[in-house]
DRENDO-1510 file (C-alpha; in Angstrom, 1 decimal, always signed):
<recs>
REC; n; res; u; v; w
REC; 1; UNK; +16.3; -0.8; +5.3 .
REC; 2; UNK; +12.8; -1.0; +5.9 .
REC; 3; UNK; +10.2; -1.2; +3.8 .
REC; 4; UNK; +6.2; -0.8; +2.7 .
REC; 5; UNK; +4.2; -1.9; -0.5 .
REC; 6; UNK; +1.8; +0.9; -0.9 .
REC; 7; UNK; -1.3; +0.0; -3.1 .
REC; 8; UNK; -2.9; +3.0; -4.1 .
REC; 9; UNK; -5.3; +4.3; -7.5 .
REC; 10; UNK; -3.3; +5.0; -11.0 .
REC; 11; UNK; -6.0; +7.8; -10.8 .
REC; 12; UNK; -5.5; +10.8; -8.8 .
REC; 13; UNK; -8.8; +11.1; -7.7 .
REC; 14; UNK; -10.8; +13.8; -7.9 .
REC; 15; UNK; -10.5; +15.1; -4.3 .
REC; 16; UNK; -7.5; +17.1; -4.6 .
REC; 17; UNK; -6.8; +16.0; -0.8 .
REC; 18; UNK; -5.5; +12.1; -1.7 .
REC; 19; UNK; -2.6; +13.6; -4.1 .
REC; 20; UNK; -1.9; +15.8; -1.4 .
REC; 21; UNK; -1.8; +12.7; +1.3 .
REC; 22; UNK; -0.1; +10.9; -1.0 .
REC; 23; UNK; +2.6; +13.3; -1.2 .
REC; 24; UNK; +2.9; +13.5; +2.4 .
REC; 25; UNK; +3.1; +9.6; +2.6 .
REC; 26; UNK; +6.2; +9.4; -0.3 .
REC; 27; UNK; +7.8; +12.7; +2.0 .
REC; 28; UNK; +7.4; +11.0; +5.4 .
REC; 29; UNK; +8.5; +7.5; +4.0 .
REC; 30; UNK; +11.8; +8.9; +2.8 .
REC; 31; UNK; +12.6; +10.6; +6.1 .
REC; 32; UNK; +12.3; +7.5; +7.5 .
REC; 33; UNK; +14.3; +5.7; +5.5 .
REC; 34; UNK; +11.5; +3.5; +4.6 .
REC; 35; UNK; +12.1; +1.8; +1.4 .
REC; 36; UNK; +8.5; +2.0; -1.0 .
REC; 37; UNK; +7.5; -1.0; -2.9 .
REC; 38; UNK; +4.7; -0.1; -5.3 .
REC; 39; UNK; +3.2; -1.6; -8.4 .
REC; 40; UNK; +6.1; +0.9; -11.1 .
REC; 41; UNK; +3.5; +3.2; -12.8 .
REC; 42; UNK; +4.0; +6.5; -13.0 .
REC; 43; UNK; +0.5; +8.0; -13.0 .
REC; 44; UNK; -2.4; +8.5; -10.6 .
REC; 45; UNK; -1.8; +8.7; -6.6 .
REC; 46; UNK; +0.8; +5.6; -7.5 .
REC; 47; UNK; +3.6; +7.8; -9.2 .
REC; 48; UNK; +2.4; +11.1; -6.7 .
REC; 49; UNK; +3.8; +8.4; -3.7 .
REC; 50; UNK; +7.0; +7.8; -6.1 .
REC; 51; UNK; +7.7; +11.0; -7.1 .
REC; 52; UNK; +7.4; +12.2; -3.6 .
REC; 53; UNK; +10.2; +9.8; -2.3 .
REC; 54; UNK; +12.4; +10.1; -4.9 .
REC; 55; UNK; +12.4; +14.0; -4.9 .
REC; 56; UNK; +12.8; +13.7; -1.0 .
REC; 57; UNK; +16.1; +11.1; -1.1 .
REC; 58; UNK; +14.3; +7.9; -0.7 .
REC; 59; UNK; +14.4; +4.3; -2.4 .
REC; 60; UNK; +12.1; +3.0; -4.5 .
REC; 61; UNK; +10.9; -0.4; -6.2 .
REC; 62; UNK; +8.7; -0.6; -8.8 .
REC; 63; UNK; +7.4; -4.1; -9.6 .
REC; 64; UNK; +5.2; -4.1; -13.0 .
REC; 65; UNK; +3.9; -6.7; -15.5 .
REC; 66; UNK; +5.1; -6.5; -19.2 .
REC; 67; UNK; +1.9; -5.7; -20.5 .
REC; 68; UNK; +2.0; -2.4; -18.5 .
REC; 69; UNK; +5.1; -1.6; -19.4 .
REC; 70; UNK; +4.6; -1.9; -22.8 .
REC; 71; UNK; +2.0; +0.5; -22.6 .
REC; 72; UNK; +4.5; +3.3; -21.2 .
REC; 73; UNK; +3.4; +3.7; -18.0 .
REC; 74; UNK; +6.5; +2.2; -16.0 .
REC; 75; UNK; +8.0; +4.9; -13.6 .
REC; 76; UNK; +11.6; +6.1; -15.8 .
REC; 77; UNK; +13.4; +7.4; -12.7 .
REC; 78; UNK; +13.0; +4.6; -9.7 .
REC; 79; UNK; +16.0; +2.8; -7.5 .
REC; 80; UNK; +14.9; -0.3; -9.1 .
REC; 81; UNK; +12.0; -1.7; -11.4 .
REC; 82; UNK; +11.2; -5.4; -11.5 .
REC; 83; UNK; +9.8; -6.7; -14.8 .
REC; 84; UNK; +7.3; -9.5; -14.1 .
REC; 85; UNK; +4.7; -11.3; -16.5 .
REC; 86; UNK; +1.6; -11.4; -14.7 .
REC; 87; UNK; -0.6; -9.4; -11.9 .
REC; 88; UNK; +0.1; -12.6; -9.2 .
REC; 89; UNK; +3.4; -12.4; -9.8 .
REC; 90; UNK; +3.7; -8.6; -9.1 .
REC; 91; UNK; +1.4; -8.8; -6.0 .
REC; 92; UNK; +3.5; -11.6; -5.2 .
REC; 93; UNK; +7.1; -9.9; -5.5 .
REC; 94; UNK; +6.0; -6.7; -4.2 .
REC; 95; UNK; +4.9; -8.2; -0.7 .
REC; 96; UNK; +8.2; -10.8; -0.3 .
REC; 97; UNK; +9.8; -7.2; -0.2 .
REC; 98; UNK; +7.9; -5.4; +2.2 .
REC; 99; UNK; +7.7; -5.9; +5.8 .
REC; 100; UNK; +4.3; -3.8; +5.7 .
REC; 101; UNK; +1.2; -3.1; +3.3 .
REC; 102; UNK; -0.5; +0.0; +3.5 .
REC; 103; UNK; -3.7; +1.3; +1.3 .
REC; 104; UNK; -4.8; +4.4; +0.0 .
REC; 105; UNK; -7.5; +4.9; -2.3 .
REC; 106; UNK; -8.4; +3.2; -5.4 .
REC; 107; UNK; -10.4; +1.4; -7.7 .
REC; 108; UNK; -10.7; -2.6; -7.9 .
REC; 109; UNK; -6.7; -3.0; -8.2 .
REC; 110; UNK; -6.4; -1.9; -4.8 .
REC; 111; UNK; -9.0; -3.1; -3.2 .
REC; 112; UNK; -7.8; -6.4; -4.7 .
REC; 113; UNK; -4.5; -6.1; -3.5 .
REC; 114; UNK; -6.1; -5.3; -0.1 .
REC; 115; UNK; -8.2; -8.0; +0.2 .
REC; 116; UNK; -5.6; -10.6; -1.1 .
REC; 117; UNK; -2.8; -9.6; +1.6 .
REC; 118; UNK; -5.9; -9.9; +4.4 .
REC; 119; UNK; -6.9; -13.2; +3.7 .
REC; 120; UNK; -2.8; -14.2; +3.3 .
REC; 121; UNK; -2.2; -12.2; +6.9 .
REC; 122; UNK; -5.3; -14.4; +7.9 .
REC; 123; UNK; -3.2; -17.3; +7.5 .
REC; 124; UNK; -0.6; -16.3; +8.4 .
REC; 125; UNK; +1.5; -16.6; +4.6 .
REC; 126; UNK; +2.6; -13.2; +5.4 .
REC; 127; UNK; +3.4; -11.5; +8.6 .
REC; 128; UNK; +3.7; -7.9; +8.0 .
REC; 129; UNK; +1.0; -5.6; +9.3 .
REC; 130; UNK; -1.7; -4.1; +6.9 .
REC; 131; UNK; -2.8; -0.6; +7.3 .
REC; 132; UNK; -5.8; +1.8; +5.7 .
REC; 133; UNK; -5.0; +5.7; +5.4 .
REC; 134; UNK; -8.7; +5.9; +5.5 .
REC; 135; UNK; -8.3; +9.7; +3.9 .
REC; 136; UNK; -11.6; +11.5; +3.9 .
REC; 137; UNK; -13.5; +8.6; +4.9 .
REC; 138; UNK; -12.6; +6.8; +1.6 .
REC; 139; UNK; -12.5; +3.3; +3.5 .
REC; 140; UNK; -15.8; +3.8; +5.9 .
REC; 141; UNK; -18.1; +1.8; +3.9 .
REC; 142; UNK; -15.5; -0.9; +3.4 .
REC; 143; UNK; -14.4; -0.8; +6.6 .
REC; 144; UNK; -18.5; -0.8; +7.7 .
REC; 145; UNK; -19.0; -4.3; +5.4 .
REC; 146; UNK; -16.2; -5.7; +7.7 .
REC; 147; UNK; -17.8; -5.3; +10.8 .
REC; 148; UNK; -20.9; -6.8; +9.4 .
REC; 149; UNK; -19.4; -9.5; +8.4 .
REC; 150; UNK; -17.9; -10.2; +12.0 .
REC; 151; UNK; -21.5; -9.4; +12.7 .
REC; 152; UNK; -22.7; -12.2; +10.8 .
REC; 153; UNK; -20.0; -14.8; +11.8 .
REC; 154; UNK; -18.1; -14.6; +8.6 .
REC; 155; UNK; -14.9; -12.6; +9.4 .
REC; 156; UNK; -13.7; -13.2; +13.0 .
REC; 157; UNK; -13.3; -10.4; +15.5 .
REC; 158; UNK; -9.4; -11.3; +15.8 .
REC; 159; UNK; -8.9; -11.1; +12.0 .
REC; 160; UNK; -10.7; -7.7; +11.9 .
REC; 161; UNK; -8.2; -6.4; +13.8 .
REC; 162; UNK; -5.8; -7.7; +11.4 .
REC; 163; UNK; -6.6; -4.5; +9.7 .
REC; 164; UNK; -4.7; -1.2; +10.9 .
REC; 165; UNK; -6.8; +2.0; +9.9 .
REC; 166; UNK; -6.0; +5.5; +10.7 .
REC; 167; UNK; -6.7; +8.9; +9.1 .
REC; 168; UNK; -3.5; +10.7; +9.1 .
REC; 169; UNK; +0.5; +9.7; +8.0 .
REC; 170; UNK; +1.9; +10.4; +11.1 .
REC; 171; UNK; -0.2; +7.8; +13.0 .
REC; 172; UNK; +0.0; +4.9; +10.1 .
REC; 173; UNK; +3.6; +5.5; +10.1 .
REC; 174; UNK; +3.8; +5.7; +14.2 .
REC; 175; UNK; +1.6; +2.2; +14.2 .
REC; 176; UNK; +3.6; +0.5; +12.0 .
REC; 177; UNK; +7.3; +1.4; +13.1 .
REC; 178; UNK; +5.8; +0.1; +17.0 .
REC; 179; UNK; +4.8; -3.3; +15.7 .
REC; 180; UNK; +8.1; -3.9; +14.2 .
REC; 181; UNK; +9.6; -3.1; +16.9 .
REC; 182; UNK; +8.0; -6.1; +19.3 .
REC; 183; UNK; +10.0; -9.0; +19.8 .
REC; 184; UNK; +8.7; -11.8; +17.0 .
</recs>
């Protein structure tokens, strides 16, 4: 089975249009058969993606620090939840799981995570790809501070487009399937 670590906010937002992207993601993963890998919390956009697998017959594993969940917000009803002690160790697990990364929005935990698997795609420590869902423009600006820094010779062009972004499910999903289907 497949699978994708999806980093996402603990908050819903307050654009009613990620939950609802979100949803679609979890829906879409599970008729798939894509396995999610996400960080075990049950609130925000994070347990809208869970819920929306589960509820639509897919797998999921949740990979979450103590700490977390001794403050109750582990997910109760996943495939499988991985206790781990600190944040490097969850980001860690979650990606020797995956064979993809994708991002919706958040606060500074995803963009974190984000930024962490870039610089490891950058050299090469992991080999998945790494996609946006850049929902509403929510990624614009970011994605605008990465061209400037190609701009000004401190990201190069070819690990730019390391980054995968789209603006709908379908076309994420469509992406990633195609690049793991090329010959290694």
């Amino acid at each position: 089975m497949k699978s994708i670590v999806v980093y996402c906010g603990s908050s819903p937002g307050t654009n009613p249009v990620y939950k609802q992207v979100a949803q679609e993601l979890g829906e879409k993963l599970a008729e798939r058969d894509i396995r999610l890998i996400y960080g075990g919390g049950n609130l925000g956009l994070m347990g809208t993606v869970a819920d929306a697998v589960l509820s639509s017959g897919g797998q999921v594993t949740g990979v979450i620090p103590n700490f977390l969940a001794a403050l109750e917000v582990a997910h109760a009803t996943l495939t499988e939840l991985h206790f781990v002690e600190t944040m490097h160790e969850r980001k860690f697990r979650m990606v020797q799981l995956a064979k993809g990364v994708v991002a919706l929005p958040g606060g500074y935990g995803t963009f974190d995570e984000l930024f962490e698997i870039l610089a490891w795609r950058q050299l090469k420590l992991y080999e998945g790809p790494v996609a946006v869902l850049n929902i509403n423009g929510y990624f614009d600006l970011t994605l605008q501070q990465l061209d400037l820094m190609v701009e000004d010779g401190f990201l190069k062009p070819e690990n730019r487009e390391i980054l995968i972004v789209t603006e709908t499910v379908d076309d994420l999903l469509a992406r990633i399937e195609a690049l793991w289907e090329e010959p290694v």
